[in-house]
Structure formats: structure tokens, C-alpha cells
C-alpha positions as CSV (number, residue, x, y, z in Angstrom):
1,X,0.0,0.0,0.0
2,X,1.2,3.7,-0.8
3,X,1.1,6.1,1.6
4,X,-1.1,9.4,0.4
5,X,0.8,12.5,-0.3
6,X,-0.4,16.0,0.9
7,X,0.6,18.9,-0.7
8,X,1.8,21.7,1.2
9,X,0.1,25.1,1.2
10,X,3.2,26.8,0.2
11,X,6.5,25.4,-1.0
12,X,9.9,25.1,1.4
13,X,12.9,25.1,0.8
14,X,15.5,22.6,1.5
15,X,18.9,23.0,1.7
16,X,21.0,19.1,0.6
17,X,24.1,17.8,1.5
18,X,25.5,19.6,-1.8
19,X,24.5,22.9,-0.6
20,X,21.9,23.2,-3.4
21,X,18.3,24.0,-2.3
22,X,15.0,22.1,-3.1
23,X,11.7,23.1,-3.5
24,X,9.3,20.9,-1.7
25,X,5.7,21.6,-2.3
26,X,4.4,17.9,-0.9
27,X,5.0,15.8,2.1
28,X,3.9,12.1,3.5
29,X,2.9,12.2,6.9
30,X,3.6,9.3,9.7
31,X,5.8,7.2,6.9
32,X,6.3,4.1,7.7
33,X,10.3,2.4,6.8
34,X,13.2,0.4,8.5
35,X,16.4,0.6,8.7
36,X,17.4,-3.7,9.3
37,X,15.4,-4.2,12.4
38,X,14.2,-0.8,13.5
39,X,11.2,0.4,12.8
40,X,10.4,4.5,12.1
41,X,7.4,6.2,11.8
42,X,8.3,9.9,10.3
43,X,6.9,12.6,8.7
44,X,8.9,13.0,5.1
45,X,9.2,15.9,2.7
46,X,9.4,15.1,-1.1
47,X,12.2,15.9,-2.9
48,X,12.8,15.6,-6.7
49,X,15.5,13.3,-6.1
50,X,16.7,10.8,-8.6
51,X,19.4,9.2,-6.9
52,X,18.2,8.7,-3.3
53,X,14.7,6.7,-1.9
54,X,15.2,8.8,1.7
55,X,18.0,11.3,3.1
56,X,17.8,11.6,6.4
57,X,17.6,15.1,7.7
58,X,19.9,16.8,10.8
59,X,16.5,17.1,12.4
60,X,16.1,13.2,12.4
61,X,19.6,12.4,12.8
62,X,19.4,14.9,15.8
63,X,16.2,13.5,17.3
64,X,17.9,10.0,17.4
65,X,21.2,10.5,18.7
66,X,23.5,9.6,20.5
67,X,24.0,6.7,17.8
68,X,26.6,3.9,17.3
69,X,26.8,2.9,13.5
70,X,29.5,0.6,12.7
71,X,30.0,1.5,9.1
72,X,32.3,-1.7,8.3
73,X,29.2,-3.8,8.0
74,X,27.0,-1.5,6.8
């Protein structure tokens, strides 16, 4: 099952890892993914992205941390 889009009133702006900025006029609320054996629940923004299925923001990676990622195994 897909999970519906909403589109935003106005669009944002996003700033990516390359420094170049977005425009994001739609989001998925409460979207539901894993990472191996976590489960997340998060609200995402849509990006035209063509390379990437989710980048996770600093205010994720914030939210979650202190982490311990052991990047050897993946």
C-alpha cells in the first residue's frame, strides 16, 4: 500500500548535503520504513530526487542520537 501524499500550502525550501536548495511543495505524513530491524514512523518531505529513496535530515539524525553505527558492515 502507498502512503497518500499531501501537498503543502506553500512550498519550502530545503537545503541538501551539496549545498543546493529544493523546492518541496508535498509531504507524506507518519511514513512508515526500516532501517534492518528498526522500525520508524516519520513525517517525510518530497524531494525531486533521482538518486536517493530517503535522506535523512539533521533534524532526524538529531532526534535520534546519541548513535553507534559501525560502518564496516553497513
Amino acid at each position: 500500500m502507498q502512503a497518500p501524499v499531501h501537498h503543502l500550502s506553500s512550498s519550502m525550501q530545503v537545503k541538501v548535503a551539496n549545498g543546493d536548495v529544493l523546492s518541496c511543495v508535498s509531504f507524506i505524513p507518519q511514513a512508515q520504513w526500516s532501517v534492518d530491524e528498526h522500525q520508524f514512523c516519520t513525517d517525510m518531505r518530497v524531494l525531486p530526487l533521482h538518486h536517493f529513496d530517503i535522506i535523512l535530515g539533521m533534524d532526524w539524525l538529531e532526534s535520534h542520537s546519541p548513535m553507534k553505527v559501525h560502518w564496516k558492515s553497513k
